[in-house]
Backbone and ligand atoms as CSV (ligand in chain L), in Angstrom:
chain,resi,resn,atom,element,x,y,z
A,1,UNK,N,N,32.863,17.253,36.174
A,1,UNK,CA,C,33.569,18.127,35.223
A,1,UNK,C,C,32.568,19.058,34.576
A,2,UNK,N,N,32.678,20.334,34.865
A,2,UNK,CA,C,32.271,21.671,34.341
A,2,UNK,C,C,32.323,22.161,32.483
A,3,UNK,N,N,32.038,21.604,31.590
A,3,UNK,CA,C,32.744,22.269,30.414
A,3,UNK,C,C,31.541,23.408,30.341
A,4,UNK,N,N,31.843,24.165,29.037
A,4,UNK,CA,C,31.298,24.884,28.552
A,4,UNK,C,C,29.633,24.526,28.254
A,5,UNK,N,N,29.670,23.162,27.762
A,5,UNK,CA,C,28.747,22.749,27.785
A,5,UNK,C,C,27.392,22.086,28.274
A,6,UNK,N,N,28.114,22.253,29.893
A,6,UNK,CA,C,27.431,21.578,30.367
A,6,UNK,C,C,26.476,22.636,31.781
A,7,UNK,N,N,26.381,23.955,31.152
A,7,UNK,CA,C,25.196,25.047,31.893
A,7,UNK,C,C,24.227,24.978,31.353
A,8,UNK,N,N,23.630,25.064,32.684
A,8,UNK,CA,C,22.269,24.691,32.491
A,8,UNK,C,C,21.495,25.006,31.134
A,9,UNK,N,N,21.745,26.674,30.600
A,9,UNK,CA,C,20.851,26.889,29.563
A,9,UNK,C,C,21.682,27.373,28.647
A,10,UNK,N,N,22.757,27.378,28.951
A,10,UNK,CA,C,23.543,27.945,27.914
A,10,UNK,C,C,23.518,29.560,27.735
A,11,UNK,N,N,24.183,30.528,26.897
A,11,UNK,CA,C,23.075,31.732,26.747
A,11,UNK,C,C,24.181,32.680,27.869
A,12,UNK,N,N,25.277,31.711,28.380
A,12,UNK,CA,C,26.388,32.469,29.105
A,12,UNK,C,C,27.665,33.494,28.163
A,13,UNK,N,N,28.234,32.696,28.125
A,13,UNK,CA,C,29.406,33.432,27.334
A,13,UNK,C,C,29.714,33.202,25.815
A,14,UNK,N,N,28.953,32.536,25.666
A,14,UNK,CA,C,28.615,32.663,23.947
A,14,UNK,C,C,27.661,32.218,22.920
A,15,UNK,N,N,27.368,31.723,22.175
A,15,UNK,CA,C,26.143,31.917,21.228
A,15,UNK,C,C,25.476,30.352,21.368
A,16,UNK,N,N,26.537,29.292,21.790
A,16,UNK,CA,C,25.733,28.276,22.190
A,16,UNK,C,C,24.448,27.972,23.220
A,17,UNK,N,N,23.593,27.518,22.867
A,17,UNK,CA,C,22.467,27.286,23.816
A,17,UNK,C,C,22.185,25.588,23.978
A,18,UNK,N,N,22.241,25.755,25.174
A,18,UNK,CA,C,22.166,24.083,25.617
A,18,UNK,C,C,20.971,24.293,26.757
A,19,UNK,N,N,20.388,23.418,26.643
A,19,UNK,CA,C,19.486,22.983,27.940
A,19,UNK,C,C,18.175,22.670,27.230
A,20,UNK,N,N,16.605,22.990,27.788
A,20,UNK,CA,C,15.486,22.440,27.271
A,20,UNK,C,C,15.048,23.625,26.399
A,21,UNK,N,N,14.682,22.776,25.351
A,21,UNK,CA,C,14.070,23.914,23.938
A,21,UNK,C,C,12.714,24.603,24.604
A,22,UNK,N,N,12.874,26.032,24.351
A,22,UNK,CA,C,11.737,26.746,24.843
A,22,UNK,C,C,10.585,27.133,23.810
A,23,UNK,N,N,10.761,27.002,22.365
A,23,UNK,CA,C,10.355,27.604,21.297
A,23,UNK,C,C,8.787,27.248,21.238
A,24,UNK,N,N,8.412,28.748,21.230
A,24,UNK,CA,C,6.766,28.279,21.044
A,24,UNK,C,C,6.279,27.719,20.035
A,25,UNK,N,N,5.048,27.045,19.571
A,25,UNK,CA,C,4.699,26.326,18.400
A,25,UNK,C,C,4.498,27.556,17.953
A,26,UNK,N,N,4.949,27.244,16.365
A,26,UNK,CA,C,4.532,28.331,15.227
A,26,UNK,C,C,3.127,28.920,15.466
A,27,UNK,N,N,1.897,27.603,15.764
A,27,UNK,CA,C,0.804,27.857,15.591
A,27,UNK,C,C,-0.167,27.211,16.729
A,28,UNK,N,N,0.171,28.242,17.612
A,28,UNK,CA,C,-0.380,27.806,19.362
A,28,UNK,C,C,-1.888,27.303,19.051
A,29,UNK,N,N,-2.585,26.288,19.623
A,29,UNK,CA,C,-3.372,25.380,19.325
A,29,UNK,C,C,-4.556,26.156,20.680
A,30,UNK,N,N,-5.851,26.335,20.012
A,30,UNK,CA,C,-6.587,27.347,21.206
A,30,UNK,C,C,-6.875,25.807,21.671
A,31,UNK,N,N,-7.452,25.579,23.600
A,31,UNK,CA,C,-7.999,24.295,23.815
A,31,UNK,C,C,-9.280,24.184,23.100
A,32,UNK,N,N,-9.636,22.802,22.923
A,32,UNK,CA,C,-10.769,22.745,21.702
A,32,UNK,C,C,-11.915,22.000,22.830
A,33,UNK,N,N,-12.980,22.502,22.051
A,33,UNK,CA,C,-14.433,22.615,22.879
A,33,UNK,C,C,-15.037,21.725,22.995
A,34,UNK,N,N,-15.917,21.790,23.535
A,34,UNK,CA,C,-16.756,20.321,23.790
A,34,UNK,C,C,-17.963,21.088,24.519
A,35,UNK,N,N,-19.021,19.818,23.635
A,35,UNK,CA,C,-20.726,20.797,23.514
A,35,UNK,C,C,-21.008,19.592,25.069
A,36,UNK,N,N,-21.735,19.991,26.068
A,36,UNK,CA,C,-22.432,19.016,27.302
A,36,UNK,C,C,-23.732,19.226,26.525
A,37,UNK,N,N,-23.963,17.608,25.945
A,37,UNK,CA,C,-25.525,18.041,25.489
A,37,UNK,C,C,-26.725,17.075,26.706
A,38,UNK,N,N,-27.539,17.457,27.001
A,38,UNK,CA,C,-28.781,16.973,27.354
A,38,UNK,C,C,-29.516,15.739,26.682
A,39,UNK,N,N,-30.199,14.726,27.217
A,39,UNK,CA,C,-30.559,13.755,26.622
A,39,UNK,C,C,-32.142,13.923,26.987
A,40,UNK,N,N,-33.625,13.701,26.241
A,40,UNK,CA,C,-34.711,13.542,26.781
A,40,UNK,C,C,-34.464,12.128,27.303
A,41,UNK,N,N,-35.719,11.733,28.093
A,41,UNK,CA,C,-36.376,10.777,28.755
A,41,UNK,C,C,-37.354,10.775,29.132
A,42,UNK,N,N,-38.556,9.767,29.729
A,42,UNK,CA,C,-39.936,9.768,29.839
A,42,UNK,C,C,-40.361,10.451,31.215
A,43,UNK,N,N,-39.013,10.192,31.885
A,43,UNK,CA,C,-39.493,9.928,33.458
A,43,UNK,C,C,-39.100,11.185,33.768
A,44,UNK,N,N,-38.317,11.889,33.736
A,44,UNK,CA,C,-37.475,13.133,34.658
A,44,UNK,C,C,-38.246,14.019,34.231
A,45,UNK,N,N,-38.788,14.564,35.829
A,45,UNK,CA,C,-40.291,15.611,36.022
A,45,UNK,C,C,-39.357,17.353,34.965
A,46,UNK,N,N,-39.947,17.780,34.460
A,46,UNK,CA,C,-39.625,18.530,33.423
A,46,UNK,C,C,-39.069,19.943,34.578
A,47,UNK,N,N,-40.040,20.215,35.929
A,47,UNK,CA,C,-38.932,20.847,36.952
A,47,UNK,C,C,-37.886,20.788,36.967
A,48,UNK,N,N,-37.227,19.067,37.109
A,48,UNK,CA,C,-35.980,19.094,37.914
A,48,UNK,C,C,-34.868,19.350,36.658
A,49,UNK,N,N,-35.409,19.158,35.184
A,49,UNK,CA,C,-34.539,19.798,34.360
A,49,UNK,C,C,-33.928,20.903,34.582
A,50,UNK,N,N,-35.360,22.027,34.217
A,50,UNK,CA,C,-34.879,23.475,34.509
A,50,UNK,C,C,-33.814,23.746,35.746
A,51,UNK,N,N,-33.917,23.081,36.776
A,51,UNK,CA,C,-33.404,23.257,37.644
A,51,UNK,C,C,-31.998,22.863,37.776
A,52,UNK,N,N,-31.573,21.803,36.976
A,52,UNK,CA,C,-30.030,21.639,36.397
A,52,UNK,C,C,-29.538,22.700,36.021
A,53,UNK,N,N,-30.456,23.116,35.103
A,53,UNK,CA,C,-30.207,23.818,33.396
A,53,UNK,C,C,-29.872,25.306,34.625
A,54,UNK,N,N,-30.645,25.734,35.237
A,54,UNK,CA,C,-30.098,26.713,36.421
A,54,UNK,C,C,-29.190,26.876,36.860
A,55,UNK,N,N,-28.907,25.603,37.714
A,55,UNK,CA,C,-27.981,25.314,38.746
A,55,UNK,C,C,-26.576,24.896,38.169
A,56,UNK,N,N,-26.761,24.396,37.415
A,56,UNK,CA,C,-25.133,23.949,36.674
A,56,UNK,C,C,-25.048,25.030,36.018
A,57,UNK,N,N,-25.833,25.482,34.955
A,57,UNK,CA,C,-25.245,25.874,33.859
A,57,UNK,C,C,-25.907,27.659,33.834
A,58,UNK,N,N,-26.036,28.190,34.994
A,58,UNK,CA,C,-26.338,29.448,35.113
A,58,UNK,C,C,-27.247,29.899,34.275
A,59,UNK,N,N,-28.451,29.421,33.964
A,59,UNK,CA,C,-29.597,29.630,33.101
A,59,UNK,C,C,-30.346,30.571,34.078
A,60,UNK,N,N,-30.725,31.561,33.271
A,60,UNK,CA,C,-32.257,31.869,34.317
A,60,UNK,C,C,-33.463,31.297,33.827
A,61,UNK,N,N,-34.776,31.447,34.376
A,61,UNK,CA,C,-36.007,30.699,34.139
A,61,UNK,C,C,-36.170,30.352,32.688
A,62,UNK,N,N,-36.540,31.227,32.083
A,62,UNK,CA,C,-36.692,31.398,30.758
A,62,UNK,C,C,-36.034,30.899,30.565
A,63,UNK,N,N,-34.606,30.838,30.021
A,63,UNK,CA,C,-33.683,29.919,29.136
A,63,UNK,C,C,-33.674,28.632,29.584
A,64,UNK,N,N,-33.397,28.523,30.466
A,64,UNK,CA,C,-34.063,26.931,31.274
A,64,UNK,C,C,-35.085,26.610,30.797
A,65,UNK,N,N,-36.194,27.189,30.747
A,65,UNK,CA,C,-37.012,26.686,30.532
A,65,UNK,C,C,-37.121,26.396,28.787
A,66,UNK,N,N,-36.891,26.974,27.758
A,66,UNK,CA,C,-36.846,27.005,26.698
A,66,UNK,C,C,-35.680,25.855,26.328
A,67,UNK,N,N,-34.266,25.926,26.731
A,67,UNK,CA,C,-33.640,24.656,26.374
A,67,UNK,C,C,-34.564,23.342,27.010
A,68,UNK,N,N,-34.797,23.455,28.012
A,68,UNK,CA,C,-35.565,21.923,28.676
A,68,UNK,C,C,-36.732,21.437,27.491
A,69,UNK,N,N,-37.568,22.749,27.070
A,69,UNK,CA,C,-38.642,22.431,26.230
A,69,UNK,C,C,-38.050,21.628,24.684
A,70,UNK,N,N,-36.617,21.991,23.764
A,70,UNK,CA,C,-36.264,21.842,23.355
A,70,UNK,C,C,-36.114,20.807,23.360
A,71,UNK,N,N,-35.220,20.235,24.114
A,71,UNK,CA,C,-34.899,18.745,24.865
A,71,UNK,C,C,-35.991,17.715,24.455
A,72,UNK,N,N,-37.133,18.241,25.400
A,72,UNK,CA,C,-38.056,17.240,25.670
A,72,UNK,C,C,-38.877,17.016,24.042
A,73,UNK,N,N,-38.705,18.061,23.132
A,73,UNK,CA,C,-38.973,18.020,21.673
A,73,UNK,C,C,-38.315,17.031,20.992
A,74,UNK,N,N,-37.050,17.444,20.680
A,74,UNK,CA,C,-35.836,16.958,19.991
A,74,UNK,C,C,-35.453,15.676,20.662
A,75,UNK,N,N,-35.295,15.293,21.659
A,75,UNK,CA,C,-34.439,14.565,21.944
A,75,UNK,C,C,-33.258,14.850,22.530
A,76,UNK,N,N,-32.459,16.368,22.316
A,76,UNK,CA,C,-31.288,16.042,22.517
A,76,UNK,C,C,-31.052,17.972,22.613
A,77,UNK,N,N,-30.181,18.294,22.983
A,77,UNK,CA,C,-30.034,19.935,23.249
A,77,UNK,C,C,-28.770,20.359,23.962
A,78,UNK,N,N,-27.901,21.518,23.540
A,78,UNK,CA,C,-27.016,21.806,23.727
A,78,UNK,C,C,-26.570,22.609,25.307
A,79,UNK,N,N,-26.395,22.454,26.184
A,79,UNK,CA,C,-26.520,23.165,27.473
A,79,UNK,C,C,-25.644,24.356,27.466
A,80,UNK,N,N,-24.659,23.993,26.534
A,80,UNK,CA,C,-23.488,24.930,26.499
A,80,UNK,C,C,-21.944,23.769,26.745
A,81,UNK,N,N,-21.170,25.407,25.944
A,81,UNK,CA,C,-19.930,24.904,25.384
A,81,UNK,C,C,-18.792,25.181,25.802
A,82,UNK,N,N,-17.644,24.572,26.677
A,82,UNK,CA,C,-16.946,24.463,27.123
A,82,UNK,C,C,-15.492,23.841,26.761
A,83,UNK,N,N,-14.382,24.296,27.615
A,83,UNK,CA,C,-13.661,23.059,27.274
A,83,UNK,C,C,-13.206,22.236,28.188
A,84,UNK,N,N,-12.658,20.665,27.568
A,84,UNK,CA,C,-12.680,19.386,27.866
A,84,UNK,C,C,-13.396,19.749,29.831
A,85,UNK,N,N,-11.977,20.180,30.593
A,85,UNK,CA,C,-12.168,19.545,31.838
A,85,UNK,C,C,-13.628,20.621,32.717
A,86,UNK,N,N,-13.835,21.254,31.625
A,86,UNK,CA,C,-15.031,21.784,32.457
A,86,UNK,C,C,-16.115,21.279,32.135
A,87,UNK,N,N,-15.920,20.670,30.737
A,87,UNK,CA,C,-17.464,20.235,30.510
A,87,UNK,C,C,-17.465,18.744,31.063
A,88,UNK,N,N,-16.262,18.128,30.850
A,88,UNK,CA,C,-16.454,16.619,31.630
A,88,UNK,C,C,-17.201,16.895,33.184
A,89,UNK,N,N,-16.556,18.059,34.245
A,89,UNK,CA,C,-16.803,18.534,35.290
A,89,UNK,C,C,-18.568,18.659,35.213
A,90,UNK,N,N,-18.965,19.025,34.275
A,90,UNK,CA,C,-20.482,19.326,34.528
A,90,UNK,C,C,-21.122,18.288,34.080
A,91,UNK,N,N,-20.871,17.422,33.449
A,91,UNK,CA,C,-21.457,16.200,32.906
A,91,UNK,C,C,-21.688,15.326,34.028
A,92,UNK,N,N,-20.383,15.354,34.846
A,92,UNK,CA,C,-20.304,14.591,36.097
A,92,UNK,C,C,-21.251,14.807,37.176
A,93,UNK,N,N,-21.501,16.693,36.994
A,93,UNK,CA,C,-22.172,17.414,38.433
A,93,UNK,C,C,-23.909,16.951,37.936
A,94,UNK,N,N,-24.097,16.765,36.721
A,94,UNK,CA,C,-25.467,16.737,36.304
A,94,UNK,C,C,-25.779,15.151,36.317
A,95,UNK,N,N,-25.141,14.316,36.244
A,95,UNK,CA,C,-25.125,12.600,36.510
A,95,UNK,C,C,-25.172,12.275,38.091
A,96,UNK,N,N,-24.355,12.854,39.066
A,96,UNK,CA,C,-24.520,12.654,40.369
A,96,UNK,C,C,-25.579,13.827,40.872
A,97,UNK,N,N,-26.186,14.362,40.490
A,97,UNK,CA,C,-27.218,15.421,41.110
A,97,UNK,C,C,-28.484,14.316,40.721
A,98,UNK,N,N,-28.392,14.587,39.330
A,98,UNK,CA,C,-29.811,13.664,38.767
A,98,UNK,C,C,-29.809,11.452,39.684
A,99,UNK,N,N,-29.065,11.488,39.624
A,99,UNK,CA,C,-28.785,10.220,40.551
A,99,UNK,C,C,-29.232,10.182,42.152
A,100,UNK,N,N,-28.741,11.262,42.735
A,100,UNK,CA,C,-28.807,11.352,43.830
A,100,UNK,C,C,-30.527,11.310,43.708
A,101,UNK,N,N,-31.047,12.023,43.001
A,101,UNK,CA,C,-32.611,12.603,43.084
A,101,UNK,C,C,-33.446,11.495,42.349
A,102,UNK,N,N,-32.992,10.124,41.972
A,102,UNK,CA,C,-33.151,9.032,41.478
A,102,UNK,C,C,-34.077,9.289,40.421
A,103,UNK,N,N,-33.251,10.286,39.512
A,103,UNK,CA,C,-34.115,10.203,37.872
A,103,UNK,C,C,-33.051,9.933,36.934
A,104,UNK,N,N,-33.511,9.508,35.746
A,104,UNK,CA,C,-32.868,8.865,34.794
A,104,UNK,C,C,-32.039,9.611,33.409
A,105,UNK,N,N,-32.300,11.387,34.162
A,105,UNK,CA,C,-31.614,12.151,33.297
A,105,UNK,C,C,-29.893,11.574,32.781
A,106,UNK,N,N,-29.950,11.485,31.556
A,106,UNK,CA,C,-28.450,11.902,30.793
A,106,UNK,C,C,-27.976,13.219,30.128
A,107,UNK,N,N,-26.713,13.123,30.787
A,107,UNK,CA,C,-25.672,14.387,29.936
A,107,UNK,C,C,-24.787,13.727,29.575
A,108,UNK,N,N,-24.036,14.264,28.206
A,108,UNK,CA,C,-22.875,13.568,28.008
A,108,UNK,C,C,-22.213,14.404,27.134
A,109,UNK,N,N,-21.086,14.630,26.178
A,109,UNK,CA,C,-19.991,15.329,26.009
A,109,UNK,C,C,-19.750,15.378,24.555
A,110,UNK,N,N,-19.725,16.487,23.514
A,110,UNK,CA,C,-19.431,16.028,22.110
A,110,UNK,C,C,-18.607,17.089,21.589
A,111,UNK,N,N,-17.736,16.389,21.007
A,111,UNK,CA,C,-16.290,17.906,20.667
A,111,UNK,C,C,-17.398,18.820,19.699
A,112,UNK,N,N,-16.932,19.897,19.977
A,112,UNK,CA,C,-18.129,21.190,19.566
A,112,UNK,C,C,-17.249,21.358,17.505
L,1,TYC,N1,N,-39.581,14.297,28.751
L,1,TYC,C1,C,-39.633,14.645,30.157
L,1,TYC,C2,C,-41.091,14.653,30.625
L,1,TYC,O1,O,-41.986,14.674,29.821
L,1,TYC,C3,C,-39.006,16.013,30.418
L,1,TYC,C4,C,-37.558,16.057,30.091
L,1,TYC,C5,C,-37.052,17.149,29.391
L,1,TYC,C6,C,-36.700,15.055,30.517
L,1,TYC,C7,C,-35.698,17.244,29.095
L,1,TYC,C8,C,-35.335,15.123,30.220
L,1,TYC,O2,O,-33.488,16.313,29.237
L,1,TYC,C9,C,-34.830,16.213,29.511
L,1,TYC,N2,N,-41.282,14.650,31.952
């Protein structure tokens, strides 16, 4: 049985609207960020940093080289800021690269 009520979106022959609410949020939510930060360690040859810091994260020499130096200062350094599924994505690419190459580098993920 067909009633009035029962099209799909309503929005036919009169002012009723039936079907799934389309209404945007008042206050559209931007996706929220997340910092991939760098971890020092004793062992990981200070090359194969830069060479992440390159290769993942589109550094040229210099900036590579200046975040790595940072790093190996501090402790700890920002690679850059992303959101969620890209930075999880590079956290991952910099854990199985540094693995594969059997050094003990960490990256890991902090809402920005
Ligand atoms: N501390 C390392 C060394 O002296 C270099 C290093 C820098 C390692 C940055 C990790 O995230 C890092 N060989």
């Amino acid at each position: 049985m067909v009633g009035e009520g029962d099209s799909d979106n309503g929005g036919g022959d009169d002012d009723h609207q039936v079907g799934i609410a389309t209404k945007a949020r008042a206050k559209p939510k931007k996706p929220s960020q997340f910092k991939v930060l760098m971890l020092n360690d004793d062992y990981t040859p200070m090359e194969f940093v830069v060479l992440v810091l390159k290769r993942f994260f589109h550094m040229d020499l210099e900036q590579a080289t200046r975040v790595m130096l940072h790093v190996h200062q501090k402790g700890v350094g920002v690679c850059g800021i992303f959101p969620y599924e890209i930075a999880e994505t590079k956290v991952n690419q910099v854990m199985d690269f540094a693995r594969q190459n059997q050094h003990p580098l960490q990256c890991t993920l902090e809402k920005a």
